[in-house]
C-alpha positions as CSV (number, residue, x, y, z in Angstrom):
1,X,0.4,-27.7,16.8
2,X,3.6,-25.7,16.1
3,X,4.3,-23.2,18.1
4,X,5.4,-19.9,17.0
5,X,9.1,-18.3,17.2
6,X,9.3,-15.6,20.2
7,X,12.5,-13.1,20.1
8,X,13.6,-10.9,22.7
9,X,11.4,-8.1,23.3
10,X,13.6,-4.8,22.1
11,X,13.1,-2.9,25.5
12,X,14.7,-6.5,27.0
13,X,17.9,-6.1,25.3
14,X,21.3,-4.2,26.5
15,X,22.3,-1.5,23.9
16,X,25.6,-2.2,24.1
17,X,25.4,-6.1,24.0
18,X,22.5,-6.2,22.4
19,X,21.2,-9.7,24.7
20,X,18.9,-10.1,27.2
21,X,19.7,-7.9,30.2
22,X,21.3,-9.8,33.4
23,X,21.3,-7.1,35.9
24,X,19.8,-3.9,34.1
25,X,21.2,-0.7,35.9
26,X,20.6,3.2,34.9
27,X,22.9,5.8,34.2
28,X,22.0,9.6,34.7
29,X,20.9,10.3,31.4
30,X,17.7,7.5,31.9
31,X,19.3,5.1,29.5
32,X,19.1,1.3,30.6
33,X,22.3,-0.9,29.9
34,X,23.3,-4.3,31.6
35,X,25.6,-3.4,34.6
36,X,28.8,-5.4,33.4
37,X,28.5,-3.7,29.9
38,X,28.7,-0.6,30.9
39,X,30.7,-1.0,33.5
40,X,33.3,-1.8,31.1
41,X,32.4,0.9,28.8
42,X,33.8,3.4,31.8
43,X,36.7,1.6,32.9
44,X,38.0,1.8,29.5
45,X,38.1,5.4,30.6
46,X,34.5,6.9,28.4
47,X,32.8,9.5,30.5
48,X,29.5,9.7,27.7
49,X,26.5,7.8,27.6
50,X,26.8,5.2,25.1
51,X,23.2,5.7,23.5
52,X,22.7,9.6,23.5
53,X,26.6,10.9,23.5
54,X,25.5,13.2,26.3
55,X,28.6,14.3,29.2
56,X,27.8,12.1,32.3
57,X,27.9,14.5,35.2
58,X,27.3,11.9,37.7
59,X,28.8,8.2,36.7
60,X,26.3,6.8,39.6
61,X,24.8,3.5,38.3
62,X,21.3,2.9,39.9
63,X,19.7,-0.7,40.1
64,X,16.5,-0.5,37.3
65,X,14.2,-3.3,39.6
66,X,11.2,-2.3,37.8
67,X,12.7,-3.6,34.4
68,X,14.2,-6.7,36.2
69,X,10.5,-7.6,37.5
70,X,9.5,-7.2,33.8
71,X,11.9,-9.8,32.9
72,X,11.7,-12.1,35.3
73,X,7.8,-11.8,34.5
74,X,8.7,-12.5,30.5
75,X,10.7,-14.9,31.5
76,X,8.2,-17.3,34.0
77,X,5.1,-16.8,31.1
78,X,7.1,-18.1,28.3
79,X,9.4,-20.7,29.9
80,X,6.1,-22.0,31.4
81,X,5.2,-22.8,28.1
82,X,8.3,-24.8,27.3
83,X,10.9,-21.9,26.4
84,X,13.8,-21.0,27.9
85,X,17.2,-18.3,27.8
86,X,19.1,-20.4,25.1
87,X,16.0,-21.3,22.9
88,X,15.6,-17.6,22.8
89,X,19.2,-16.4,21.8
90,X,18.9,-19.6,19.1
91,X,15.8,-18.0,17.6
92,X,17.1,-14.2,17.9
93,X,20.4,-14.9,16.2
94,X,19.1,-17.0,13.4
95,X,17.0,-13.7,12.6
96,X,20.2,-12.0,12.9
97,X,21.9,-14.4,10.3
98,X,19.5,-14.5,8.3
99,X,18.9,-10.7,8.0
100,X,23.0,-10.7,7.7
101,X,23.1,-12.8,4.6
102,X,20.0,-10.8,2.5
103,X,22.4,-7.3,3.5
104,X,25.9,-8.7,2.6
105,X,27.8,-8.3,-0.6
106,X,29.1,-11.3,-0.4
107,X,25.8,-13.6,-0.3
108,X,25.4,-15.1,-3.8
109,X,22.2,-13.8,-5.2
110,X,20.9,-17.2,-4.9
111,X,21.5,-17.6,-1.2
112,X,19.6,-14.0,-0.9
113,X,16.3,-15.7,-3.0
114,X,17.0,-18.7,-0.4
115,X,16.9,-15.7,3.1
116,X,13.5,-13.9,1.2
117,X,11.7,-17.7,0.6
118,X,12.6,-18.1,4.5
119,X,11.3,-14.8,5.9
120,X,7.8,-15.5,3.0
121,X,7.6,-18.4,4.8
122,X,8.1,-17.3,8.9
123,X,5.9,-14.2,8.2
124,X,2.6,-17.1,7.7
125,X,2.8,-17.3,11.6
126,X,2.3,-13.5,12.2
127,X,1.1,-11.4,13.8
128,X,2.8,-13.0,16.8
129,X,4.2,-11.2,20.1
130,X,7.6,-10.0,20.1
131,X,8.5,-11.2,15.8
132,X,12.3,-10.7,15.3
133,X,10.6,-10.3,11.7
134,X,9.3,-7.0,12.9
135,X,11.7,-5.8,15.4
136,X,14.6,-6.2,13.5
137,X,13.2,-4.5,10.7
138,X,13.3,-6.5,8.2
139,X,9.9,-4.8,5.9
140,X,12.3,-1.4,5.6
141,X,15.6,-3.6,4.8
142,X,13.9,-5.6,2.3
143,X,12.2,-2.8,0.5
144,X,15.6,-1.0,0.3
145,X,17.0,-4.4,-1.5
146,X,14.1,-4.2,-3.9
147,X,14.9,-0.5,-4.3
148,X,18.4,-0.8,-5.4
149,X,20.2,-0.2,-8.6
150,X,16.3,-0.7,-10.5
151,X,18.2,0.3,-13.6
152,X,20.9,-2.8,-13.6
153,X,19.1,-5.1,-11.8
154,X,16.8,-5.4,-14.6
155,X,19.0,-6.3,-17.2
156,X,19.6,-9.6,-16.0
157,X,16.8,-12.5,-15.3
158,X,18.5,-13.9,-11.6
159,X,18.0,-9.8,-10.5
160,X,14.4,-9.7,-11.7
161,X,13.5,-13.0,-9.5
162,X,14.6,-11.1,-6.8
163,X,13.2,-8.1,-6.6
164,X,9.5,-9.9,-7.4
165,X,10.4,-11.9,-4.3
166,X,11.5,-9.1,-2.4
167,X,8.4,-7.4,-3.3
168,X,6.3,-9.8,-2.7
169,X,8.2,-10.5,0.9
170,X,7.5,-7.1,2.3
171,X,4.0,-6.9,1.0
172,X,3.6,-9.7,3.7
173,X,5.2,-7.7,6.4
174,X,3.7,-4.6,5.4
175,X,0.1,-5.0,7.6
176,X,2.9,-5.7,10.6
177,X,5.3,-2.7,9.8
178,X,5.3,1.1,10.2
179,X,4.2,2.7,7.6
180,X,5.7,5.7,7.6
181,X,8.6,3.4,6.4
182,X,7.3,3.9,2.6
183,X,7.9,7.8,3.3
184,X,11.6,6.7,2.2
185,X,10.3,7.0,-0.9
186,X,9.6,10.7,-0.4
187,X,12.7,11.3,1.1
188,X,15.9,10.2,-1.2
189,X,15.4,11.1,-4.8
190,X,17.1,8.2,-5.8
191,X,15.0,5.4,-4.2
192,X,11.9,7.5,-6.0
193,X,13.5,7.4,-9.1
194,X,13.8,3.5,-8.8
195,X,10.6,2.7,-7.8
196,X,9.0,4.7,-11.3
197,X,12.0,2.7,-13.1
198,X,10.8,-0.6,-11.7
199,X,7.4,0.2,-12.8
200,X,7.9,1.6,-16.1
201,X,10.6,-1.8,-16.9
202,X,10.0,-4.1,-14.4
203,X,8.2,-7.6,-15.0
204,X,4.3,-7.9,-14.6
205,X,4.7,-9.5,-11.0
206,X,6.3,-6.8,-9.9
207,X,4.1,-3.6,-11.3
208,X,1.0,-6.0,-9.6
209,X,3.3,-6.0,-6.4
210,X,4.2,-1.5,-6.7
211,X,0.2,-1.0,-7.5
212,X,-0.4,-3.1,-3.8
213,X,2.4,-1.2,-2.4
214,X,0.7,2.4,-3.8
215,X,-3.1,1.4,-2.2
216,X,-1.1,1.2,0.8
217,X,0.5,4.7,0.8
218,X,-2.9,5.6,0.4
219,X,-4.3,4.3,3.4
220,X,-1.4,6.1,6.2
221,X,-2.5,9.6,6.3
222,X,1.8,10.1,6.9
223,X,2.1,9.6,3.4
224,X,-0.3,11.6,1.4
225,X,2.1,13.9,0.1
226,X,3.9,11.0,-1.3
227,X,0.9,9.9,-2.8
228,X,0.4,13.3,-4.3
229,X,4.1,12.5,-5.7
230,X,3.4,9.6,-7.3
231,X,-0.1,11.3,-8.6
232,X,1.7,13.7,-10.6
233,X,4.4,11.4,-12.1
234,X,3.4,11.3,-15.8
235,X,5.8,7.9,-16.2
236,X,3.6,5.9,-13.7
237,X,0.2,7.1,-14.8
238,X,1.2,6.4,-18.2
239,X,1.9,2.5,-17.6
240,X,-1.1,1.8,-15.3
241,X,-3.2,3.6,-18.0
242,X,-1.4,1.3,-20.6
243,X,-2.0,-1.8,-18.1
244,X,-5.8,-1.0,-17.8
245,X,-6.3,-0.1,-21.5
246,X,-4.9,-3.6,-22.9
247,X,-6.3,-5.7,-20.0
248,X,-2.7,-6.8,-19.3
249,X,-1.8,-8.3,-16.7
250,X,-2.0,-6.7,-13.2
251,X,-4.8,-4.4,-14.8
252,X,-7.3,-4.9,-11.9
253,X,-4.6,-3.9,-9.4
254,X,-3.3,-0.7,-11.8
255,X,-7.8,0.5,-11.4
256,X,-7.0,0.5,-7.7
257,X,-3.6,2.1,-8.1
258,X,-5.2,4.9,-10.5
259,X,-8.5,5.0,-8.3
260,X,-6.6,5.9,-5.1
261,X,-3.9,8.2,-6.4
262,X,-7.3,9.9,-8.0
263,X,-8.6,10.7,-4.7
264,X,-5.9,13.3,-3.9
265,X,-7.9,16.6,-5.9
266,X,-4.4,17.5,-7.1
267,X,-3.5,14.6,-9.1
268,X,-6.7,14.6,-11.2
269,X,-5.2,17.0,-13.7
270,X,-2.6,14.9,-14.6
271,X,-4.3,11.4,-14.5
272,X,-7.0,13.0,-17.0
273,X,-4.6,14.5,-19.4
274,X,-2.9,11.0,-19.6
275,X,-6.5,9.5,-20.8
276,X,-7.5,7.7,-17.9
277,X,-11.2,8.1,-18.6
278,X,-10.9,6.6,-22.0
279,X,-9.1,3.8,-20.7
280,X,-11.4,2.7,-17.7
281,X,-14.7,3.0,-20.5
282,X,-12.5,0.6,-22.6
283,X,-11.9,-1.7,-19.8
284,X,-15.7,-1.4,-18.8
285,X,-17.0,-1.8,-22.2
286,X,-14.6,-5.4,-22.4
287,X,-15.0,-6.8,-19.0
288,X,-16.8,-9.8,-18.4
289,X,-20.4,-9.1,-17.3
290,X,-21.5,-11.7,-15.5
291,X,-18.3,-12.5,-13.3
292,X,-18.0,-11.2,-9.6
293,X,-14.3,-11.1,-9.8
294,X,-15.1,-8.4,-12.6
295,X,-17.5,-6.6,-11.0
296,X,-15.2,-4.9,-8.5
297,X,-13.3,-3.5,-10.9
298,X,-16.5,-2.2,-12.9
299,X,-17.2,-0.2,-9.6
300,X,-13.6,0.9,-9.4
301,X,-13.6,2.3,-12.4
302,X,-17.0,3.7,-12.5
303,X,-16.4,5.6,-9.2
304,X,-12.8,7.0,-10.1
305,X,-14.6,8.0,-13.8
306,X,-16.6,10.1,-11.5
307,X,-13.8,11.0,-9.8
308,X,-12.0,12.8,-12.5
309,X,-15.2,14.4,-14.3
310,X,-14.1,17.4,-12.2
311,X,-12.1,18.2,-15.5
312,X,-13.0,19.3,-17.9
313,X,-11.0,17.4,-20.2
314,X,-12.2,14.2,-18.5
315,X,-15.6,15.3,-19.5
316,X,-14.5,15.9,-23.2
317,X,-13.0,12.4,-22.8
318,X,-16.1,10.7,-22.2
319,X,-17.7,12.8,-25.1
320,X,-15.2,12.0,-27.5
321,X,-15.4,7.7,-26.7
322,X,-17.7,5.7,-28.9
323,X,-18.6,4.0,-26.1
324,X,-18.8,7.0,-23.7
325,X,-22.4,7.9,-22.7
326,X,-23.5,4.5,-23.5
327,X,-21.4,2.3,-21.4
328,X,-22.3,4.5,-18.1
329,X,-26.0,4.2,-18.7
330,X,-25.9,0.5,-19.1
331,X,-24.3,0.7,-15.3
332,X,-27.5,2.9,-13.9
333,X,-28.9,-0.6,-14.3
334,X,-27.5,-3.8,-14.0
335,X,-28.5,-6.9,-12.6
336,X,-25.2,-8.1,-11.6
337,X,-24.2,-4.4,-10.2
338,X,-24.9,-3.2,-6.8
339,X,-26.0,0.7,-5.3
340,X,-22.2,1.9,-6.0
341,X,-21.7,1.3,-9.4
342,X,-25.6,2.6,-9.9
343,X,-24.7,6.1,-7.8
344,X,-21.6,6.5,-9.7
345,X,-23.0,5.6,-12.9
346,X,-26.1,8.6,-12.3
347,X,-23.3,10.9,-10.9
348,X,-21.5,10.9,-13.7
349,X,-24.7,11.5,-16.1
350,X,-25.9,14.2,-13.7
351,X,-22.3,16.0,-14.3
352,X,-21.7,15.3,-18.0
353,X,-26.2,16.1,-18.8
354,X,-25.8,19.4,-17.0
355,X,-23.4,21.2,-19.2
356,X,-23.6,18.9,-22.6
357,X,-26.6,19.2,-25.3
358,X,-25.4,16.2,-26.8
359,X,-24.8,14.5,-23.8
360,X,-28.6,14.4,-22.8
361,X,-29.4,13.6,-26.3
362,X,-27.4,10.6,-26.5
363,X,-28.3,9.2,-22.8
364,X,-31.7,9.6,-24.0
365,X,-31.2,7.8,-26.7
366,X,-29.7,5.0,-25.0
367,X,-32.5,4.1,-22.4
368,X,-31.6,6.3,-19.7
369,X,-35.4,7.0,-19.0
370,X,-36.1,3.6,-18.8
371,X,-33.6,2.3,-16.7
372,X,-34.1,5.4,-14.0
373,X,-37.8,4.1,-14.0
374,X,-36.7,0.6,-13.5
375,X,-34.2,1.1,-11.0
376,X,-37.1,3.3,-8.7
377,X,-39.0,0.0,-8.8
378,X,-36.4,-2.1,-7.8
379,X,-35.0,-3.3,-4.3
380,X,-32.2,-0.8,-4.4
381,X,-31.9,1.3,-1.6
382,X,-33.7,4.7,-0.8
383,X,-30.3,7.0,-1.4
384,X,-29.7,5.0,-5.0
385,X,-33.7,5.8,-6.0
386,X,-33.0,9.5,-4.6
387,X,-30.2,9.6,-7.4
388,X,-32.2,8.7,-9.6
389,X,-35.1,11.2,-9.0
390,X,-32.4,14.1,-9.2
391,X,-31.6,12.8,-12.5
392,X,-34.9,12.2,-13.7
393,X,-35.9,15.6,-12.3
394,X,-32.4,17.1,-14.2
395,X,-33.4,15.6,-17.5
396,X,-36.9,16.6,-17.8
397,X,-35.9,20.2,-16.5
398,X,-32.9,20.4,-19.5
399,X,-35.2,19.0,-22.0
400,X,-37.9,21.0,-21.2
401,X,-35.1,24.2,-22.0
402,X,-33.5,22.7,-24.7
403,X,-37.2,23.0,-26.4
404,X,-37.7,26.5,-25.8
């Protein structure tokens, strides 16, 4: 079995030199640095540490033996294991190269498709200890590449190819990386602006690729007020409601896009008001039944309908849609479906049968009773048949006052 590429742990390497530290020595500010770099760094008469630009008031160099031992210790595990100091520079500086040739202006695009294919391809053997993938950075450079000039780089196909590989190349770093990377988003304008342009022009691949990137924004609780950004961005919510509503393609990714930028309260205004609920009863009404690749995205949908009920025009959206009422009461009850899409399903009823007439009237009309009395004798479990009680219980309570 092939074994995996090991780099120089960061903490091993001199920041002046940037190798593996020799004879690791420490100045009076607490930084590190291998004794004959920095010895040269002060003969060449510099009284400042290199790293923090602070006034060295005592140019004493002290001996650091605890990071020595920590070498030496590196060194012993991995050279038992067939390694040794010049297989590790080889590895570090092809990294190097290769991160070299995806930043310079002088690699042809195709050499810079050539450096993403390579990193696609290392980043199969993570996570391992140590990745010059990771410790060089390459998930913020990349994204940065994909970032850039959105505007020109899709006027010409050999650009395009590269930002979906780009893409797609930090998408495979991104469980490895910091997160809080993405927040560069939030931060310049300009790289914002991009990423809404890539969406709004860019080729299916790569709006499949942003909706992965967007889940993930989600899920780093550094980055909810970017997520409340992109919430509130009429252009994006616009094409993933476009995506969902014609089943094009990257639609199930765009329900998981909408569904998590739903979950910040303040984006539900906007999201509604761009028919989001009209779209996901379209998409429910026209996806396949009986497939269980579909039936994830029934639940997605069904859960961020509920989601943005708690607007009102959400709720006149359901109303308004031929297929409205109907469609959620066929997913109180489905074979196929499991407790979430049921919950969701009698959520949404219990919302919409509370303050609409017509509403109760039509869910009637369309089996709700039936279903509910089904679904109680059922293998569900006890909290789905609770639902279903309150709603039961909510029905015969509003028809008994509609009557009066």
């Amino acid at each position: 079995m092939k074994q995996p590429e090991i780099g120089i742990p960061i903490l091993f390497r001199c920041p002046i030199s940037l190798d593996l530290f020799k004879d690791p020595v420490t100045l009076c500010t607490g930084q590190t640095y291998d004794r004959s770099s920095i010895e040269k760094w002060l003969s060449c008469g510099n009284s400042t540490c290199p790293v923090t630009m602070q006034k060295l008031h005592d140019s004493t160099i002290v001996p650091n033996t605890t990071l020595r031992h920590l070498i030496d210790r590196w060194l012993q595990i991995n050279c038992s294991h067939g390694y040794d100091l010049d297989y590790f520079q080889t590895v570090d500086d092809s990294f190097v190269v290769l991160k070299h040739n995806l930043q310079s202006k002088e690699s042809t695009l195709e050499a810079k498709v050539e450096a993403l294919e390579k990193v696609i391809a290392l980043s199969k053997d993570l996570p391992f200890e140590n990745c010059p993938l990771i410790q060089l950075d390459f998930f913020q450079m990349i994204l940065e590449l994909a970032l850039e000039n959105a505007d020109e780089s899709l006027n010409f196909e050999g650009n395009i190819m590269f930002v979906e590989k780009a893409l797609v190349c930090g998408l495979k770093l991104l469980p490895f990386s910091d997160l809080g990377t993405l927040n560069m988003l939030k931060q310049d304008e300009s790289k914002f602006t991009n990423f809404l342009i890539l969406f709004k022009k860019g080729s299916f691949m790569i709006k499949k690729s942003l909706c992965h990137y967007i889940v993930a924004i989600s899920s780093s609780l550094q980055s909810k007020e970017l997520l409340v950004m992109l919430g509130k961005s009429k252009i994006l919510v616009q094409e993933l409601v476009h995506l969902i509503e014609n089943k094009l393609d990257g639609y199930e990714e765009s329900i998981k896009a909408l569904s998590v930028l739903s979950s910040v309260e303040q984006n539900c205004e906007v999201i509604a008001k761009e028919n989001a609920v009209k779209a996901l009863i379209t998409y429910i009404v026209n996806a396949p039944k009986c497939e269980y690749r579909s039936l994830f995205g029934l639940v997605m949908a069904m859960k961020t309908i509920e989601t943005l009920l708690g607007v009102e025009s959400a709720k006149e959206d359901v109303l308004d849609h031929p297929n409205g009422i109907s469609e959620i009461v066929k997913m109180v009850f489905r074979v196929s479906s499991d407790n979430e899409a049921s919950e969701s399903a009698m959520n949404c009823l219990i919302i919409l049968c509370q303050d609409f007439m017509n509403a109760r009237e039509e869910a009637i009309c369309c089996g709700i009773l039936t279903k509910l009395l089904l679904l109680l004798q059922s293998q569900c479990s006890e909290r789905t048949k609770n639902k279903a009680r309150m709603l039961l219980k909510l029905l015969r309570s509003m028809c008994n006052r509609d009557q009066k």
